[in-house]
TORSEVO-197801 format. One record per residue (C-alpha): residue in one letter; x, y, z; residue number from 0. Coordinates in Angstrom, 3 decimals, decimal comma. Example, Ala and Ser with C-alpha at 12.3 -4.5 7.8 and 13.67 -1.06 7.14 Angstrom:
<sites>
SITE  rest        c1        c2        c3   nr
SITE     A    12,300    -4,500     7,800    0
SITE     S    13,670    -1,060     7,140    1
</sites>
This chain:
<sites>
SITE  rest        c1        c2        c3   nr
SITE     X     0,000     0,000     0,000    0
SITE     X     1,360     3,405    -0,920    1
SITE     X     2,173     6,156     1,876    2
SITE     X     0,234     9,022     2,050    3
SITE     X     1,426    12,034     3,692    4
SITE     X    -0,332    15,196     4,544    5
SITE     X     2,003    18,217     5,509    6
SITE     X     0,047    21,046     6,827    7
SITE     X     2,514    24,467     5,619    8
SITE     X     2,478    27,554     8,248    9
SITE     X     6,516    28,756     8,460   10
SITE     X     8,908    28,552     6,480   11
SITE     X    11,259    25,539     5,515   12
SITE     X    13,401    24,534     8,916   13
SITE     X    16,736    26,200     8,154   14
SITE     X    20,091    24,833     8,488   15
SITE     X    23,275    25,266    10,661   16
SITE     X    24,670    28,992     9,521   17
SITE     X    28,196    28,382     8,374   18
SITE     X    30,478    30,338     5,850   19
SITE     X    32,212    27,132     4,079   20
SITE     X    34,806    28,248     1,019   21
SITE     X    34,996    25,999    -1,664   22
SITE     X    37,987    24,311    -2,877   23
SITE     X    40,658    25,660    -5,224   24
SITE     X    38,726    26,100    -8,992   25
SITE     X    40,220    23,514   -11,713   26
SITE     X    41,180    24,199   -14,723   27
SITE     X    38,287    24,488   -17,099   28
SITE     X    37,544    24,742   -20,736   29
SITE     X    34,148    26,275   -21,775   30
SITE     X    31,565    24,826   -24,505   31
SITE     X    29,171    27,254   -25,606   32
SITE     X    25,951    25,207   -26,073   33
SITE     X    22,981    27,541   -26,952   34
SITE     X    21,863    31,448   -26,101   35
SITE     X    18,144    32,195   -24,963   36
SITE     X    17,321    35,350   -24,532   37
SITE     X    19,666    36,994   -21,777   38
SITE     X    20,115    33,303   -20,910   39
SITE     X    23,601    31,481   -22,145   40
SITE     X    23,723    27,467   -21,594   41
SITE     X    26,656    25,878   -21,441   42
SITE     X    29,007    22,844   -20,308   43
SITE     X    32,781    22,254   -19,204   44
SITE     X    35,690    20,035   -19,597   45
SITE     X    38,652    19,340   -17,567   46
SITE     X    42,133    19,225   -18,606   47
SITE     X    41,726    15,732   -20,096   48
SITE     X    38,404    16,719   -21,792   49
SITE     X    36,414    14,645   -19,381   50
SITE     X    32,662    16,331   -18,502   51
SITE     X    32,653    17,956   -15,482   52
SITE     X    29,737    20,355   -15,136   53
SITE     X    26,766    22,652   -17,362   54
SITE     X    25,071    25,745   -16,624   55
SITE     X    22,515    28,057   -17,770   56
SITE     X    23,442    31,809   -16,538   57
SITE     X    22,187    35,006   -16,912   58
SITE     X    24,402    38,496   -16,450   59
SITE     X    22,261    41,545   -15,181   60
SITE     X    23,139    44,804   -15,833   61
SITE     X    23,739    45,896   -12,036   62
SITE     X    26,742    43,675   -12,239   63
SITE     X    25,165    40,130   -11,016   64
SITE     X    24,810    36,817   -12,410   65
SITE     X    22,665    33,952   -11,597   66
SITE     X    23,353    30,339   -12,694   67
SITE     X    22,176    26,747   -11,769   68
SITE     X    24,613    24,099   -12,224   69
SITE     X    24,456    20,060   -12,916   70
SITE     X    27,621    18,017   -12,417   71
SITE     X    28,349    14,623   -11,122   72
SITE     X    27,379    14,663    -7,971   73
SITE     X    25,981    18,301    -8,049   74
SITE     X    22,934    20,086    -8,056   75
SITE     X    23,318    23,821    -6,983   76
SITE     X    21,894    27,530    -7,850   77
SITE     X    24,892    30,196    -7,461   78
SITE     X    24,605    34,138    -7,696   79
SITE     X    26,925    36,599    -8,137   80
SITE     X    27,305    39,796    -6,859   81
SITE     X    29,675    42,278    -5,212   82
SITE     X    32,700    40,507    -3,383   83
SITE     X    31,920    42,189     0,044   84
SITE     X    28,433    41,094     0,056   85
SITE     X    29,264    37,410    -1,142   86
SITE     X    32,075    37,132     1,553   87
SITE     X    29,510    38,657     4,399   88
SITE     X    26,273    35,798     2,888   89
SITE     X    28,736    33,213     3,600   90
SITE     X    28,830    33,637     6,684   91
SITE     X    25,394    33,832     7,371   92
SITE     X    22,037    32,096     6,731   93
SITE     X    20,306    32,981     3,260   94
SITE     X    16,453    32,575     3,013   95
SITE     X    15,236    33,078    -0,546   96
SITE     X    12,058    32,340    -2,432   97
SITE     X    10,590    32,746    -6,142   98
SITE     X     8,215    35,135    -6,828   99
SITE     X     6,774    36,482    -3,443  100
SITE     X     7,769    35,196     0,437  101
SITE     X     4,698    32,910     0,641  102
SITE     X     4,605    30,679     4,081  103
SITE     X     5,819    27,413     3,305  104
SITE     X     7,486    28,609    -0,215  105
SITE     X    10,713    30,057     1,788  106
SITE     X    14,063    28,474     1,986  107
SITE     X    16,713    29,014     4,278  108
SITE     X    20,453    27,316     3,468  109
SITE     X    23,860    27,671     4,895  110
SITE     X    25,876    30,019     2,555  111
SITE     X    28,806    28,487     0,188  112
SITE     X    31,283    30,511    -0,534  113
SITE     X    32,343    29,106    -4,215  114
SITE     X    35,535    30,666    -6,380  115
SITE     X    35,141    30,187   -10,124  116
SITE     X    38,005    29,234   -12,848  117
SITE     X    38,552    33,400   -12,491  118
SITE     X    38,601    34,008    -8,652  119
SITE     X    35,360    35,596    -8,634  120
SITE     X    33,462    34,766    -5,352  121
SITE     X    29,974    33,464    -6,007  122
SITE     X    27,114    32,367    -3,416  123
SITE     X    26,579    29,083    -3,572  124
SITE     X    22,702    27,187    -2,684  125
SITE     X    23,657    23,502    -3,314  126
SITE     X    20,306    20,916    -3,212  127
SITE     X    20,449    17,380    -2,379  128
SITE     X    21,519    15,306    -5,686  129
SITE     X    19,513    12,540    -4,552  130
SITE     X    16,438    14,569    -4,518  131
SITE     X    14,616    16,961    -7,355  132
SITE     X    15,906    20,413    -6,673  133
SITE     X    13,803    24,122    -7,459  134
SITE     X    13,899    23,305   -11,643  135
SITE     X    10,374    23,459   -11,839  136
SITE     X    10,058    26,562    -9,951  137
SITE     X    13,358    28,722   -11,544  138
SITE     X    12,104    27,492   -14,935  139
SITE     X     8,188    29,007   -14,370  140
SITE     X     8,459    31,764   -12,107  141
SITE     X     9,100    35,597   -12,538  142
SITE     X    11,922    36,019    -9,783  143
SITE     X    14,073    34,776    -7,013  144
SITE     X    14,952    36,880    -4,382  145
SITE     X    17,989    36,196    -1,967  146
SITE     X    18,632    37,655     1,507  147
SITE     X    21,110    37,564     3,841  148
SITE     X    21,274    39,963     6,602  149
SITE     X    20,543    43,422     5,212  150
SITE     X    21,486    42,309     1,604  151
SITE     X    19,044    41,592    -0,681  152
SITE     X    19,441    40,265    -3,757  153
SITE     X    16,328    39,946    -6,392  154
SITE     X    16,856    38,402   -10,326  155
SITE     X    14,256    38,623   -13,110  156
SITE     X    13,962    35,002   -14,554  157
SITE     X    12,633    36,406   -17,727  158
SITE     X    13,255    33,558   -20,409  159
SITE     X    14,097    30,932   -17,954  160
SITE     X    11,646    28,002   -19,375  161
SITE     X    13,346    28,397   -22,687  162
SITE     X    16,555    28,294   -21,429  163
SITE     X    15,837    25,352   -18,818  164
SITE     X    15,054    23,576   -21,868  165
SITE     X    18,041    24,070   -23,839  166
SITE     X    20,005    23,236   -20,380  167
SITE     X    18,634    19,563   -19,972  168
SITE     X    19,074    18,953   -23,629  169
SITE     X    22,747    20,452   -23,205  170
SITE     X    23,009    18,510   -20,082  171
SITE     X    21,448    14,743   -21,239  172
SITE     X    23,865    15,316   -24,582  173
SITE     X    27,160    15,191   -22,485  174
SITE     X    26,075    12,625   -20,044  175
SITE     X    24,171    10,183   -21,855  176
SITE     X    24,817     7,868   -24,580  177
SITE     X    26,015    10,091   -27,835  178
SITE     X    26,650    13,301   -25,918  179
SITE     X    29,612    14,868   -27,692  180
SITE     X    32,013    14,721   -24,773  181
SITE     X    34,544    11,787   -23,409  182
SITE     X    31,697     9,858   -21,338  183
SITE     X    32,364    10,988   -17,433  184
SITE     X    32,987     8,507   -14,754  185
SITE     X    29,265     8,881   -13,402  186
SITE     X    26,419     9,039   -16,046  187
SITE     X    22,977    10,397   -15,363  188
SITE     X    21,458     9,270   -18,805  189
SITE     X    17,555    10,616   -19,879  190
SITE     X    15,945     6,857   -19,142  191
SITE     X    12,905     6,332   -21,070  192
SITE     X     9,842     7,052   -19,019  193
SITE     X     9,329     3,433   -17,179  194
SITE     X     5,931     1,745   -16,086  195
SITE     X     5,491     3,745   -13,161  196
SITE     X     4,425     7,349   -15,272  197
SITE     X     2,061     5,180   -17,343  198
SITE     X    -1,384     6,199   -16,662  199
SITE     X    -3,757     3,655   -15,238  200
SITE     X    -5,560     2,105   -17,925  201
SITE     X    -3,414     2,744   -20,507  202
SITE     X    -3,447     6,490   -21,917  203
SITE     X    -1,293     9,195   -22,925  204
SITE     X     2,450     9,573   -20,471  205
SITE     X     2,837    13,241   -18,949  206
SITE     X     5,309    15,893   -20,594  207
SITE     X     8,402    15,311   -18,447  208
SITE     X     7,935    11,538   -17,738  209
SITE     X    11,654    10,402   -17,609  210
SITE     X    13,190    13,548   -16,520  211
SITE     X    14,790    14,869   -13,516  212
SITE     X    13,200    17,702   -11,151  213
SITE     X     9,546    18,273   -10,616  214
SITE     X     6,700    18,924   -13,204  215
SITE     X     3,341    20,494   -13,713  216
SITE     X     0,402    17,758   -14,190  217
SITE     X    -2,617    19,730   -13,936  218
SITE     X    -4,386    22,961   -12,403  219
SITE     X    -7,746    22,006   -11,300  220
SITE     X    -9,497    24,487    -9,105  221
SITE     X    -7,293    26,377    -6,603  222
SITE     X    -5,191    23,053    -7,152  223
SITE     X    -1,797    22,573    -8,507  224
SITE     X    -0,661    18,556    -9,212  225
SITE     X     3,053    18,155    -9,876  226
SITE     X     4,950    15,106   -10,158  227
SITE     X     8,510    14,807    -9,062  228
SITE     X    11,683    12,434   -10,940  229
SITE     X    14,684    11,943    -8,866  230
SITE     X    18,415    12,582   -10,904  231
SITE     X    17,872     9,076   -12,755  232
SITE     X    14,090    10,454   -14,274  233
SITE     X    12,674     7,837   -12,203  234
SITE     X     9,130     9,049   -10,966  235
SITE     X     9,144     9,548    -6,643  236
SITE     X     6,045    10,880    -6,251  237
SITE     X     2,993    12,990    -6,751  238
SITE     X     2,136    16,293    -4,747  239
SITE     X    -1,102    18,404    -4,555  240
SITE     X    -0,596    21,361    -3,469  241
SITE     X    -3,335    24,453    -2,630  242
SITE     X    -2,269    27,820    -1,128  243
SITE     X    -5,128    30,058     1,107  244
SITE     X    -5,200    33,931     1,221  245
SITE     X    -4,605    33,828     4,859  246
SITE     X    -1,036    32,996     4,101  247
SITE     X    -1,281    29,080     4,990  248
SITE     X    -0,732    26,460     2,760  249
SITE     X    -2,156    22,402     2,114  250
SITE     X    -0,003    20,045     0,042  251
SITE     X    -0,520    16,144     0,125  252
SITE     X     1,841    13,924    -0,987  253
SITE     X     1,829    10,326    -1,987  254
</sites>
């Protein structure tokens, strides 16, 4: 019998232990350009032996900041850029940040990353659970992300994203999975074909994104949004319903 769990929403997520972590010395890296959309740029890196290490999909603002996710083996994380001073004082504190507007229940609070690129630039670093779907759905469809940390705020127009996501897992799938166009890496996270568990009961038509990573719109019906989240293989985890109130509280079962 399948678990159902209902998780009644009133604060924000729990956050985690505040502290500034720097990460290790960048590696040499050779960039691939993979595709432009919009303000958006996608794409992927090498190492010195031409092996994949990592893609992204960034955008440059003109204020001087950047904001990027990036896939890797064994990574799943959203960085930001900004100036140094500010980067160096959100690592050592807690950021909360959220898409679109600070909802109860749509907040997130993570320990800051301190992470220096190929250049020495200092960027915030948000890294998500690899063995879990991370905010794709959400950075893909929504109209902002704001970060704060202390009395910094930082706030990003995601104008374009969903084109750009697109272009990112394509980008991403290609050098990963069988007849990508780089050396094959020591990990693979191939696009699997969507398995029995996505096919409707009773036979029917399989849901856009069936087979691939991150959570997914199903349907709107009502004041009802149904998702259904892949973990990193594309393998389907489980189905969420999820209805927010106008006092601010939130109802989302999951099974």
């Amino acid at each position: 019998m399948k678990r159902l769990s209902i998780v009644l929403l009133f604060a924000a997520t729990a956050a985690l232990p505040a502290a500034a972590q720097l990460g290790g010395p960048p590696i040499e890296l050779t960039e691939h350009p993979y595709a432009k959309k919009g303000d958006w740029e996608v794409r992927w890196f090498t190492d010195s032996r031409g092996a994949f290490v990592h893609a992204d999909m960034i955008r440059s603002y003109e204020n001087g900041t950047a904001l990027r996710l990036v896939w890797g083996k064994d990574l799943n994380a959203v960085d930001f850029f900004g100036p140094t001073q500010e980067i160096v004082e959100a690592g050592r504190a807690e950021v909360t940040w959220y898409f679109d507007n600070p909802d109860p229940g749509t907040v997130m609070a993570n320990t800051a990353v301190i992470h220096p690129d190929n250049n020495g630039d200092l960027w915030l670093r948000i890294n998500q659970r690899t063995d879990e779907p991370g905010v794709e759905d959400a950075l893909s469809n929504a109209g902002s992300v704001t970060f704060h940390s202390g009395t910094n705020v930082w706030k990003f127009d995601l104008k374009g994203s969903n084109a750009a996501y697109k272009a990112f897992l394509d980008c991403f799938h290609q050098q990963t999975g069988a007849g990508g166009t780089a050396p094959a890496p020591t990990t693979t996270v191939p696009a699997p074909a969507p398995g029995p568990a996505m096919a409707p009961a009773g036979g029917g038509t399989v849901p856009a994104g069936a087979g691939v990573p991150g959570e997914h719109s199903y349907a709107t019906v009502g004041d009802w949004r149904v998702t259904f989240v892949n973990d990193n293989t594309g393998a389907f985890s489980r189905a969420v319903a999820t209805r927010h109130y106008a006092n601010s509280t939130s109802l989302r079962v999951v099974v």
